[in-house]
DSSP file (Angstrom, degrees, kcal/mol; ACC not computed):
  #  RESIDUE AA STRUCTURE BP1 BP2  ACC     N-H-->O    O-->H-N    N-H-->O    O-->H-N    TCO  KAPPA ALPHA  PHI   PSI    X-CA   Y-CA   Z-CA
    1    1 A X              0   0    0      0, 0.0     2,-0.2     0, 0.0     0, 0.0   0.000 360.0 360.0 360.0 126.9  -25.2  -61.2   80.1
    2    2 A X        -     0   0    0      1,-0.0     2,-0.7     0, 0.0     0, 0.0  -0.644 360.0-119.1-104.6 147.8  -28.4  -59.8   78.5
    3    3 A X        -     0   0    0     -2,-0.2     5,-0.1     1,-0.1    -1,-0.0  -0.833  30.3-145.2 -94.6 120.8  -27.9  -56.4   76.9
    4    4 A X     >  -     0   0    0     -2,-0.7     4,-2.1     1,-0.1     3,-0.2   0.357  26.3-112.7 -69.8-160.7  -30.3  -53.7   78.7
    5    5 A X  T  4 S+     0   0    0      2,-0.2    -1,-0.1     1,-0.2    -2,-0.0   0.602 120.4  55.9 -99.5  12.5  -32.0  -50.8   76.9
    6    6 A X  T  4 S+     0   0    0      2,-0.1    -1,-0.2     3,-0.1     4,-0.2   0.405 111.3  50.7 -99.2 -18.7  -29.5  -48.2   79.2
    7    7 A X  T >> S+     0   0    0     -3,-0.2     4,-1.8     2,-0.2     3,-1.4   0.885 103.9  51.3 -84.8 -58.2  -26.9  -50.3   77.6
    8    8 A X  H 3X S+     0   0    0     -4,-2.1     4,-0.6     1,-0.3     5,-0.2   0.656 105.8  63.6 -60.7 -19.6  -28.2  -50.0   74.0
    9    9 A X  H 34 S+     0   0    0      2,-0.2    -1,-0.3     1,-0.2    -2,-0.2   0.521  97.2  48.3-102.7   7.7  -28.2  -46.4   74.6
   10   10 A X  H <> S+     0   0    0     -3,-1.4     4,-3.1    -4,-0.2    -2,-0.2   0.323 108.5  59.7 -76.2 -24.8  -24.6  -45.8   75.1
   11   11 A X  H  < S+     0   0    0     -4,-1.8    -2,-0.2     2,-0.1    -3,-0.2   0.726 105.4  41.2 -57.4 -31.8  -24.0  -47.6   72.4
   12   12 A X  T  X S+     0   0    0     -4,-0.6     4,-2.7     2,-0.2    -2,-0.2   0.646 113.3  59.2 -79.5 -50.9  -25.7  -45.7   70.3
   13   13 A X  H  > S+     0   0    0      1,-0.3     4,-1.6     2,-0.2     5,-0.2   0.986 109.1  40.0 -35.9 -69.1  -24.3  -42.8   72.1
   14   14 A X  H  X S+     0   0    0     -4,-3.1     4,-2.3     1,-0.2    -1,-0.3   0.886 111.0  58.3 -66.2 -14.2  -20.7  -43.6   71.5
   15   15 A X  H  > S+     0   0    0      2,-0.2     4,-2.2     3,-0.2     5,-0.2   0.774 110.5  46.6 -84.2 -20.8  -21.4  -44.8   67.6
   16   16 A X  H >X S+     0   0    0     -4,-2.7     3,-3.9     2,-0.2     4,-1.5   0.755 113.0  46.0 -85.8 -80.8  -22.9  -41.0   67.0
   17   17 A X  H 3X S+     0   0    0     -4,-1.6     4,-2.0     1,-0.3     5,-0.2   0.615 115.2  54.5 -21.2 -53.3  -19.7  -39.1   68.9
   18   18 A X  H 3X S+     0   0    0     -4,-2.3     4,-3.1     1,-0.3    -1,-0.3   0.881 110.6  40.8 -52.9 -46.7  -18.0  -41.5   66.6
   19   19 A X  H <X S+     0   0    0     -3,-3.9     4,-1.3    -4,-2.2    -1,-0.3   0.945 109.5  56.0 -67.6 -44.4  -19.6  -40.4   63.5
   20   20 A X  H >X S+     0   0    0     -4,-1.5     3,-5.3    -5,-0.2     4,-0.9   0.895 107.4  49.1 -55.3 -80.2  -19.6  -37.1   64.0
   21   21 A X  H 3X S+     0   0    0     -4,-2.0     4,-2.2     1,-0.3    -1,-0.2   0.683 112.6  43.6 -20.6 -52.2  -15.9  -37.1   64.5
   22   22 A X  H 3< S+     0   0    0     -4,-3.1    -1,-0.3    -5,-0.2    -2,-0.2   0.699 113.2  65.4 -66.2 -19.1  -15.0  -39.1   61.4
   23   23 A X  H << S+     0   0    0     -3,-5.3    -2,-0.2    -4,-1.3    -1,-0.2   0.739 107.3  30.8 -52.4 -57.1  -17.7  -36.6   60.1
   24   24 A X  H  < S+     0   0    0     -4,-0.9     2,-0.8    -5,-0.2    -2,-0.2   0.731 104.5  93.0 -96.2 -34.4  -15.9  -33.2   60.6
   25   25 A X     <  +     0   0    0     -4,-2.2     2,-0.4    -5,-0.4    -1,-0.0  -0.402  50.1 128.8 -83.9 120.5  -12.6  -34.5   60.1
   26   26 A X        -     0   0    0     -2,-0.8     3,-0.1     1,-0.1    -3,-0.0  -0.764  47.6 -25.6-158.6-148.4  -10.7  -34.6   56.9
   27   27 A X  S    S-     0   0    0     -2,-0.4    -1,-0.1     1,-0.1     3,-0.0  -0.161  70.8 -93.8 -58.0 151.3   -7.7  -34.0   54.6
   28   28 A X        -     0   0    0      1,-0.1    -1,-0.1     2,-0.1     3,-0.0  -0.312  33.2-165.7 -72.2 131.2   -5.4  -31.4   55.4
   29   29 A X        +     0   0    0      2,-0.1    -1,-0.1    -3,-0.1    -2,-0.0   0.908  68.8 103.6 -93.7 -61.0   -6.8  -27.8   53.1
   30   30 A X  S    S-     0   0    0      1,-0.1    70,-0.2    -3,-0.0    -2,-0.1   0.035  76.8-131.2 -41.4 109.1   -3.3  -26.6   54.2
   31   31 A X        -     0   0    0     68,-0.1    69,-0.5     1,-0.0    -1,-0.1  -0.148  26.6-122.7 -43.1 147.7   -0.1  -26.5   52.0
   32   32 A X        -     0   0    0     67,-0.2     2,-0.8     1,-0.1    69,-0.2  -0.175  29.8-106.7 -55.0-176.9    3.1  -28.0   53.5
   33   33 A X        -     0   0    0     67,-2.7     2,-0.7    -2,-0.1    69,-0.5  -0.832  48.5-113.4-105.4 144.0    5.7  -25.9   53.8
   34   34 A X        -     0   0    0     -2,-0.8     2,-0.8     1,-0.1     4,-0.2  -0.539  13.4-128.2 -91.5 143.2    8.0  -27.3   50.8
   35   35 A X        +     0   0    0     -2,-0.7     2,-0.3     4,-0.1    -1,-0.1  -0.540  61.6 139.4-105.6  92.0   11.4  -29.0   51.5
   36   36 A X  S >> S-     0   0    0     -2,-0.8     3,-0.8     4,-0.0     4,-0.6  -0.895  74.5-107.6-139.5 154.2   13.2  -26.9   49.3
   37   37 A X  T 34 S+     0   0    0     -2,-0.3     4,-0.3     1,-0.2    -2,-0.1   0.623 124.4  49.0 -56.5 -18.9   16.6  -24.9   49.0
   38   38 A X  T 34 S+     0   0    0     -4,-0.2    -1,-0.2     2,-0.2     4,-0.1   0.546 116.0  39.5-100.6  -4.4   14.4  -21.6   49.4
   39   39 A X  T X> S+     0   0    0     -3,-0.8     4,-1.7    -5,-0.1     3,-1.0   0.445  91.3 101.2 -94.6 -13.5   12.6  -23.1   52.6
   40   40 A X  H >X S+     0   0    0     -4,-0.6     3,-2.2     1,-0.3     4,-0.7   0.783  81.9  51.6 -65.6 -74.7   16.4  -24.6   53.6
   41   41 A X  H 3> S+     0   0    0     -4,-0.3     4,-1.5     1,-0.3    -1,-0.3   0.557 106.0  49.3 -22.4 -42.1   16.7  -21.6   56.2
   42   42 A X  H <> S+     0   0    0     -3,-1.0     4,-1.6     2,-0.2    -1,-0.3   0.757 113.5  44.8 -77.5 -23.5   13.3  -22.1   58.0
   43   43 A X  H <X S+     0   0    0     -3,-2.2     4,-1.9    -4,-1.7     3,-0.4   0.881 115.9  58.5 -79.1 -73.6   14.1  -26.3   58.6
   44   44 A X  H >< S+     0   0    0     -4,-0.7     3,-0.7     1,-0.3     4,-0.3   0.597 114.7  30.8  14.1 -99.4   17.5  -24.7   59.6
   45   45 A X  H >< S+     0   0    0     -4,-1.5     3,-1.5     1,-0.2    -1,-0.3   0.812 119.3  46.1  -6.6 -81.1   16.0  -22.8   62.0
   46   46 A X  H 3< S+     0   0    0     -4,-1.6    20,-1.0    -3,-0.4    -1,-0.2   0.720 119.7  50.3 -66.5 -17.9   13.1  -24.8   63.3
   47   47 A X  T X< S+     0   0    0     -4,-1.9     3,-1.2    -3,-0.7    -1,-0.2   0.464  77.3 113.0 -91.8  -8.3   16.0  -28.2   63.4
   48   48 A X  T <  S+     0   0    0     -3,-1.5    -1,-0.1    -4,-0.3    -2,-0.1   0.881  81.5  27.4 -52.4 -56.5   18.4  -26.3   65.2
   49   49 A X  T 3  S+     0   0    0     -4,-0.3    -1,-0.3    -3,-0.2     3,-0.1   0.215  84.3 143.7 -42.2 -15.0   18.1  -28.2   68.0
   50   50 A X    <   -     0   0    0     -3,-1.2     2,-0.2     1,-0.2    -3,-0.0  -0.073  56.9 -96.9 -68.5 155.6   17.2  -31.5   66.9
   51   51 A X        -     0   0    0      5,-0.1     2,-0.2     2,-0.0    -1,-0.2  -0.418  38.5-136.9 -23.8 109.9   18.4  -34.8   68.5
   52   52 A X    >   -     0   0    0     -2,-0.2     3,-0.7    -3,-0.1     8,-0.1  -0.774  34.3 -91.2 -96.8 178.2   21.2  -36.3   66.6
   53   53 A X  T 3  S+     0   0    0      1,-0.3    -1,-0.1    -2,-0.2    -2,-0.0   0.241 125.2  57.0 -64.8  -2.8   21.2  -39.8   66.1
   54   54 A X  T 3  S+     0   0    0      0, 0.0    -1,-0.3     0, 0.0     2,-0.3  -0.350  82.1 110.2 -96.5  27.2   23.0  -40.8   68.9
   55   55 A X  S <  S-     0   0    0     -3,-0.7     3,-0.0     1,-0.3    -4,-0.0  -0.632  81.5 -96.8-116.1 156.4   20.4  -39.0   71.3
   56   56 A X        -     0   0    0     -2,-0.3    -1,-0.3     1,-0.1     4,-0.1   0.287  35.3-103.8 -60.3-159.5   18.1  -41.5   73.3
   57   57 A X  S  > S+     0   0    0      2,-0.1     4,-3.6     3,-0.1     5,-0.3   0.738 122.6  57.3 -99.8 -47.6   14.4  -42.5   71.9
   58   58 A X  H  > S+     0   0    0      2,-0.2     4,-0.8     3,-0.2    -1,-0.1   0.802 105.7  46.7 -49.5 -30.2   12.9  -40.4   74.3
   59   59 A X  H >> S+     0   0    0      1,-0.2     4,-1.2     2,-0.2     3,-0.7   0.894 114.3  47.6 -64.3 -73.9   14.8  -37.0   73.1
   60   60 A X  H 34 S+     0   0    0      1,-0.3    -2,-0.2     2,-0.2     3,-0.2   0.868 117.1  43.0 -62.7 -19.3   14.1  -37.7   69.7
   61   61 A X  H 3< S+     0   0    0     -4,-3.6    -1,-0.3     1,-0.1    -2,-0.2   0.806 119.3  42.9 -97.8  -5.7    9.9  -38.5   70.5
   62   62 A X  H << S+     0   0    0     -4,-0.8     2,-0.3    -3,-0.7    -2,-0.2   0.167  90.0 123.5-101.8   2.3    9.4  -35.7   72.8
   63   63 A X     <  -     0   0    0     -4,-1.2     2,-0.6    -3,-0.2   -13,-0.1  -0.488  44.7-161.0 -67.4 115.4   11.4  -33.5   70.5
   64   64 A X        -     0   0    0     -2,-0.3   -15,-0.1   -15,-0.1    -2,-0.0  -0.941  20.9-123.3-126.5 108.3    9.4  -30.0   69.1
   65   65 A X        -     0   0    0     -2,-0.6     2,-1.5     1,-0.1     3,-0.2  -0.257  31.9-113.9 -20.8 121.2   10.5  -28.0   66.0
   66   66 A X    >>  +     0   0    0    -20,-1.0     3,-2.8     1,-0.2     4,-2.1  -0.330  50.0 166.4 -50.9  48.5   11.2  -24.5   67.0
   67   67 A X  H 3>  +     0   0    0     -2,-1.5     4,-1.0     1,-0.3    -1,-0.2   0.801  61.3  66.6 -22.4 -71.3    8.5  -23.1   65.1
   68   68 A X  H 3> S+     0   0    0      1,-0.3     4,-0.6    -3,-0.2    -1,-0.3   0.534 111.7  30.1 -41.3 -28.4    8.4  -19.8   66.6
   69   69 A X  H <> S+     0   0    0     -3,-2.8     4,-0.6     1,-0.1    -1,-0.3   0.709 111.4  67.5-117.3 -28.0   12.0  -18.5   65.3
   70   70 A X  H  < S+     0   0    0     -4,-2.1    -2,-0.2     1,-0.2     3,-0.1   0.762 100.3  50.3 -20.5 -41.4   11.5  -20.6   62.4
   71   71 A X  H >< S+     0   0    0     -4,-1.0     3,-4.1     1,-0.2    -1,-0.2   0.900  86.8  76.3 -56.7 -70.3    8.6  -18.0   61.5
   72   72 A X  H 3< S+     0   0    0     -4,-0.6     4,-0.3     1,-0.2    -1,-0.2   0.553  96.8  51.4 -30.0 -29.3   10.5  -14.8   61.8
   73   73 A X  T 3X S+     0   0    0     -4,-0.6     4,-0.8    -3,-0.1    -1,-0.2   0.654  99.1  76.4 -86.6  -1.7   12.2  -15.8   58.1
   74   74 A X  T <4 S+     0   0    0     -3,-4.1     4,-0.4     1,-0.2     5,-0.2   0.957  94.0  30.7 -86.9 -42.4    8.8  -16.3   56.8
   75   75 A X  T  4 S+     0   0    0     17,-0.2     4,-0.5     1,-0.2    -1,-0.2   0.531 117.8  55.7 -78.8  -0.7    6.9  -12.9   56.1
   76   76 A X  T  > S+     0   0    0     -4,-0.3     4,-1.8     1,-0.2    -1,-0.2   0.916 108.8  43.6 -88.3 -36.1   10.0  -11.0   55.3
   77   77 A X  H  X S+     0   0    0     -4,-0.8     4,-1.5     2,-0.2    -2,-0.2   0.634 117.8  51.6 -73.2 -20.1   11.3  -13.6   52.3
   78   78 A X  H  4>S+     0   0    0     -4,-0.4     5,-2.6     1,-0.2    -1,-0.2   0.708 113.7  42.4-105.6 -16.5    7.3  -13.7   50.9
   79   79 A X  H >45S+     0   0    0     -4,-0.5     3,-1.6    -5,-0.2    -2,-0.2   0.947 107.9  55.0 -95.2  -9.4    7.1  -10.1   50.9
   80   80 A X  H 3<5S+     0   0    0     -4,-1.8    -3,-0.1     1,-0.3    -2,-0.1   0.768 118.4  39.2 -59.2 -40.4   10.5   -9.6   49.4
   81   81 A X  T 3<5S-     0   0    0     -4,-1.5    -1,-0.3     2,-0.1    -2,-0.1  -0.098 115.2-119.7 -94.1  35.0    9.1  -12.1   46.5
   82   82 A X  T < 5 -     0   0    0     -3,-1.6     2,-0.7     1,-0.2    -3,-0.2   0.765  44.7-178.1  28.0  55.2    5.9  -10.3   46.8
   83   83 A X      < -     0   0    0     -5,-2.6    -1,-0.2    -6,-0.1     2,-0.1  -0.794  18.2-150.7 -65.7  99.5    4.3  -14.0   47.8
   84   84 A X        -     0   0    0     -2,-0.7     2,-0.3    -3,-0.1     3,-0.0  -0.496   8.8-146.0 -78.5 161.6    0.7  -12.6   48.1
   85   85 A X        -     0   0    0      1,-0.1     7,-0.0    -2,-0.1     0, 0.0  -0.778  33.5 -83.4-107.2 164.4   -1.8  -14.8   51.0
   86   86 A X    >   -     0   0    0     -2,-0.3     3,-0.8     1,-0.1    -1,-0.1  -0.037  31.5-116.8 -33.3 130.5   -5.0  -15.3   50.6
   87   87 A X  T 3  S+     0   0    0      1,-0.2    -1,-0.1    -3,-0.0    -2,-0.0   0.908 121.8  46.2 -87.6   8.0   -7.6  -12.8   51.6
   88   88 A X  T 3  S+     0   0    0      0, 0.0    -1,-0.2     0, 0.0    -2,-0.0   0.540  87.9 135.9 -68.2 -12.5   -8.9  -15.1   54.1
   89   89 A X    <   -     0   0    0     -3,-0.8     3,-0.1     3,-0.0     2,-0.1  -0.137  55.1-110.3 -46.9 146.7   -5.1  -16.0   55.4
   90   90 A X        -     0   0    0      1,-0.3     2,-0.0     4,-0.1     8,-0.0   0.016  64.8 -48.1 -63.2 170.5   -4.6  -16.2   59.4
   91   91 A X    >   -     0   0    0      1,-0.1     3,-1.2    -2,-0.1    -1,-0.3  -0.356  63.3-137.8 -35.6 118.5   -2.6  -13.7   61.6
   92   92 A X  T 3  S+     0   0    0      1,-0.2     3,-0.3    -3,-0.1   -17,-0.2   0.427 101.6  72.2 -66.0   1.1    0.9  -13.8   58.8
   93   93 A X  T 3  S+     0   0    0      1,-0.3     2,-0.6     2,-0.1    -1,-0.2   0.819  95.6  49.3 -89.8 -28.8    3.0  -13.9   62.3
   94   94 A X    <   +     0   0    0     -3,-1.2     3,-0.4     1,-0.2    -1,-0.3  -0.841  64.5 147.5-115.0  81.6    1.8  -17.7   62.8
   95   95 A X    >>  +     0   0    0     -2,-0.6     3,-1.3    -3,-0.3     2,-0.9   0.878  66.7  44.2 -89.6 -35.4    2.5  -19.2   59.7
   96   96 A X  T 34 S+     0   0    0      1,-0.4    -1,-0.2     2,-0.2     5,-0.1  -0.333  90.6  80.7-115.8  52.3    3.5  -23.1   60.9
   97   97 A X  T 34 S+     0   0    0     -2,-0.9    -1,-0.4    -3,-0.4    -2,-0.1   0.307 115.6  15.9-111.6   0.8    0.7  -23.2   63.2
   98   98 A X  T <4 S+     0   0    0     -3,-1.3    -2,-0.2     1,-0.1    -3,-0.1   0.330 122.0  72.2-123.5-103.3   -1.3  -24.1   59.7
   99   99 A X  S  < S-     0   0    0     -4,-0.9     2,-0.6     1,-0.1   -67,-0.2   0.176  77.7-141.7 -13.3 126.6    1.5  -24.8   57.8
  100  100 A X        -     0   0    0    -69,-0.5   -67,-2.7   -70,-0.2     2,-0.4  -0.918   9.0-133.9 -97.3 126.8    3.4  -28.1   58.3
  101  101 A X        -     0   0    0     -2,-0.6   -67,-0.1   -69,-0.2   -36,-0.1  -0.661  25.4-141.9 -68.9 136.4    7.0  -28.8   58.2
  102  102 A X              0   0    0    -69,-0.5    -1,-0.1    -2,-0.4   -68,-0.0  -0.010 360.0 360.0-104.8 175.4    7.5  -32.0   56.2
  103  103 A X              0   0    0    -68,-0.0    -1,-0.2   -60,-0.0    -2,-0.1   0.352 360.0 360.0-157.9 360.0   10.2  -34.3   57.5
């Protein structure tokens, strides 16, 4: 099978999409959130739910933190220790849409 020159140029095609991608992506700029005795209320929260260990494989891979009431403890506890953000910081209502919970 000979390669043609419509061939060579989907080849080239996907190797640039490739590059770019690997291009623009790279390490997370964003702190975790840290898995800590003052954070223990927000895994609380967001874990409420969770699978225990006797829950199938499918519960536990199709399984989603509860982010959203997880949240609600977050700007009241940073302003209470007068935690300032950034002034570039996102909407403060969607903190763990940045943020990651560690597990």
């Amino acid at each position: 099978m000979k390669i043609e020159k419509r061939d060579w140029f989907f080849i080239v095609l996907v190797i640039v999409i490739l590059a770019i991608f690997i291009g623009i992506s790279g390490k997370e700029k964003t702190k975790p959130v840290p898995r800590n005795a003052i954070h223990k209320p927000v895994y609380d929260e967001a874990y409420k739910n969770a699978p225990g260990p006797d829950a199938s494989f499918v519960k536990k891979t199709f399984f989603k933190p509860a982010k959203k009431d997880a949240e609600k403890l977050c700007e009241p506890c940073h302003a209470q220790y007068n935690i300032k953000l950034p002034p570039n910081h996102p909407p403060k209502h969607r903190c763990l849409f940045c943020h990651k919970l560690v597990q």
